[in-house]
C-alpha positions as CSV (number, residue, x, y, z in Angstrom):
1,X,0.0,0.0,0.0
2,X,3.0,2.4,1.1
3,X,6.2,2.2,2.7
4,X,4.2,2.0,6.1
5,X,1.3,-0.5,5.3
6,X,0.9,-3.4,3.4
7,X,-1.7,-5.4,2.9
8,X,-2.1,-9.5,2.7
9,X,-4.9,-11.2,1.3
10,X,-5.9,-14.4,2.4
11,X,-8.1,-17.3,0.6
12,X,-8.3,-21.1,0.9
13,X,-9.9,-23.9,-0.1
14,X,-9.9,-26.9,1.6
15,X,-12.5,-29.7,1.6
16,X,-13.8,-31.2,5.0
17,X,-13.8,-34.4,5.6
18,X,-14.5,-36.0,9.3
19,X,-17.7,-34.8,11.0
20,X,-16.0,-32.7,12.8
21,X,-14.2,-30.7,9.8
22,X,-17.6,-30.2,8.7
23,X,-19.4,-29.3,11.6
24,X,-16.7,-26.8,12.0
25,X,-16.8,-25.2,8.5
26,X,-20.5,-25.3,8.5
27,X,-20.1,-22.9,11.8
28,X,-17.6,-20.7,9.8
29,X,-14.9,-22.0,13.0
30,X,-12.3,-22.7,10.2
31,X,-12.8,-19.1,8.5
32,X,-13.1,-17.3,12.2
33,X,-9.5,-19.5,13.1
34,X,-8.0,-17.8,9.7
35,X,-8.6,-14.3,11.0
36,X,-7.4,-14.3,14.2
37,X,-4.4,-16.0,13.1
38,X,-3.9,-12.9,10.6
39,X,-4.9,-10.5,13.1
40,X,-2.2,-12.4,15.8
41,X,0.4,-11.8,12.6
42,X,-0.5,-8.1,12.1
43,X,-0.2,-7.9,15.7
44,X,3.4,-9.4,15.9
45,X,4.9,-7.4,12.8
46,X,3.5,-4.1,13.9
47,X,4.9,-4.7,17.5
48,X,8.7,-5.4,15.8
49,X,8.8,-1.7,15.0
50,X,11.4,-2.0,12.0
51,X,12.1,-4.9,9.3
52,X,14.2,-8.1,10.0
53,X,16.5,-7.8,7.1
54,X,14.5,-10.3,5.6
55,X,13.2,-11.2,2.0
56,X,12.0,-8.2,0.0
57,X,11.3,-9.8,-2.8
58,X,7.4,-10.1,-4.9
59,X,4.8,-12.6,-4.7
60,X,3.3,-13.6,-8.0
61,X,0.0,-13.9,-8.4
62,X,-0.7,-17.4,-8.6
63,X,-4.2,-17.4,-10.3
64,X,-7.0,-20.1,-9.3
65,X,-4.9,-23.3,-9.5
66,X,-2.6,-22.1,-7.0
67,X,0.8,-22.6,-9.6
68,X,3.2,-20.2,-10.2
């Protein structure tokens, strides 16, 4: 977004299979579990205050099949 804010979008698919995968999706648990592990990640980077030295490279696009 700028040098300050970036912004990560998120999607999945992933079929359920036990009961208890599919009660859980049916409830939107899986989907609720994906945000507040995203929120806990904006949390920790935020908290760092500066940049690891890490990657800076780009993430293509991968499309619908998920390939690069």
């Amino acid at each position: 977004m700028d040098a300050d804010h970036t912004k990560v979008k998120v999607h999945f698919e992933w079929a359920p299979e036990t009961a208890t995968e599919k009660a859980g999706a049916a409830l939107k648990i899986d989907e609720m579990q994906v945000k507040a592990d995203m929120r806990k990640f904006k949390d920790f980077i935020e908290s760092r205050g500066s940049e690891t030295g890490g990657w800076r490279g780009v993430v293509k696009d991968t499309g619908p099949t998920g390939q690069l």
